[in-house]
N, C-alpha and C positions, 0 to 999 in steps of 0.2 A: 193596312196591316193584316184585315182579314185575308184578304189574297194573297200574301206571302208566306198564311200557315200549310195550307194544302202543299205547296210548292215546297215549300221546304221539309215535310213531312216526305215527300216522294223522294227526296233526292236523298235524303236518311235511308230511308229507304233502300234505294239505288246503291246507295255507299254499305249498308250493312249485308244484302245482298252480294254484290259481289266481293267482300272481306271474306264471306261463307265458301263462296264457289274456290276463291284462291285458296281456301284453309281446305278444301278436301282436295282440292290439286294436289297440293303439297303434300297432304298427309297421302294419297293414292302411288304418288310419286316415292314419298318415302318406303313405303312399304311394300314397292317394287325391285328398290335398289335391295333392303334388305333379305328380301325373297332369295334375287338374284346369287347374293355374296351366300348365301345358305348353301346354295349349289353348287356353289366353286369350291374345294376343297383347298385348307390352308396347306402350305410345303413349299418344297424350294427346289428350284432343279441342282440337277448331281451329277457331279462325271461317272461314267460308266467305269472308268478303273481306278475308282475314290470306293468303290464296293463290294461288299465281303466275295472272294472268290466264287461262293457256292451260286450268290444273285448273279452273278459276272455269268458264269456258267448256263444258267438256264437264262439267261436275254437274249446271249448269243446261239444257243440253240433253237429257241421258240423264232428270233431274225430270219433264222436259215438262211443266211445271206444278204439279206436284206441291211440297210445304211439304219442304223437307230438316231434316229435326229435326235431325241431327247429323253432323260430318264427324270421325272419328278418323284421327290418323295412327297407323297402325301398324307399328311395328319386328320387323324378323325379326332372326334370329341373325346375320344376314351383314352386320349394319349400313345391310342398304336398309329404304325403309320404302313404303308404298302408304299410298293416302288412301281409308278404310273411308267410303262416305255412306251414311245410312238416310233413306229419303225416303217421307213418306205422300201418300199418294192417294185418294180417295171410301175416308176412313176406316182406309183397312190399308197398314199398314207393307212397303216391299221394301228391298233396297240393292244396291249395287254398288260395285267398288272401281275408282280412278282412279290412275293410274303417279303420279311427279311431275313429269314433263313432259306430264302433260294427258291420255297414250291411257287411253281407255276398256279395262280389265283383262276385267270379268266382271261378271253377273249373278247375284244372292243369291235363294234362292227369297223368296218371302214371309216376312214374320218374324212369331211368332204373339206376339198383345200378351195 
């Protein structure tokens, strides 16, 4: 019995140890995914002639000809939302984001496909 305490003291051991390593796994993991979903803005994509003429207007000007693959609206925390467009041109994807009364926001680098 004496040599059954050691022995079983390490293997407690062994078992509360690695219950430890899995619980910071998991919590590392968790607070990865949450990081992640932080970055991705909530919204929903939109047909481009579902959109107040004025947006309509400057998408298809800023395109300059260019194919607009997709218009997302996108929601901030404040309850406003901007309209995300990804548009191709000779092949390579850019976007830029439009207010909802139509100003042109900003310029997205290139998107790599």
């Amino acid at each position: 019995m004496l040599h059954d305490l050691p022995t079983r003291e390490k293997r407690n051991d062994v078992v509360n140890t690695t219950k430890a390593v899995l619980t910071v796994i998991v919590a590392v993991g968790l607070a990865c995914s949450a990081t992640a979903q932080v970055n991705e803005q909530p919204g929903e994509v939109v047909e481009l002639n579902s959109l107040p003429a004025s947006v309509q207007e400057t998408i298809k000007q800023k395109a300059a000809g260019g194919e607009v693959v997709q218009v997302k609206r996108e929601d901030d925390s404040n309850g406003k939302w901007n309209y995300e467009v990804v548009v191709r041109t000779n092949g390579k994807e850019s976007g830029f984001e439009v207010n909802p009364n139509g100003k042109f926001l900003k310029q997205h680098a290139e998107i790599k496909g």
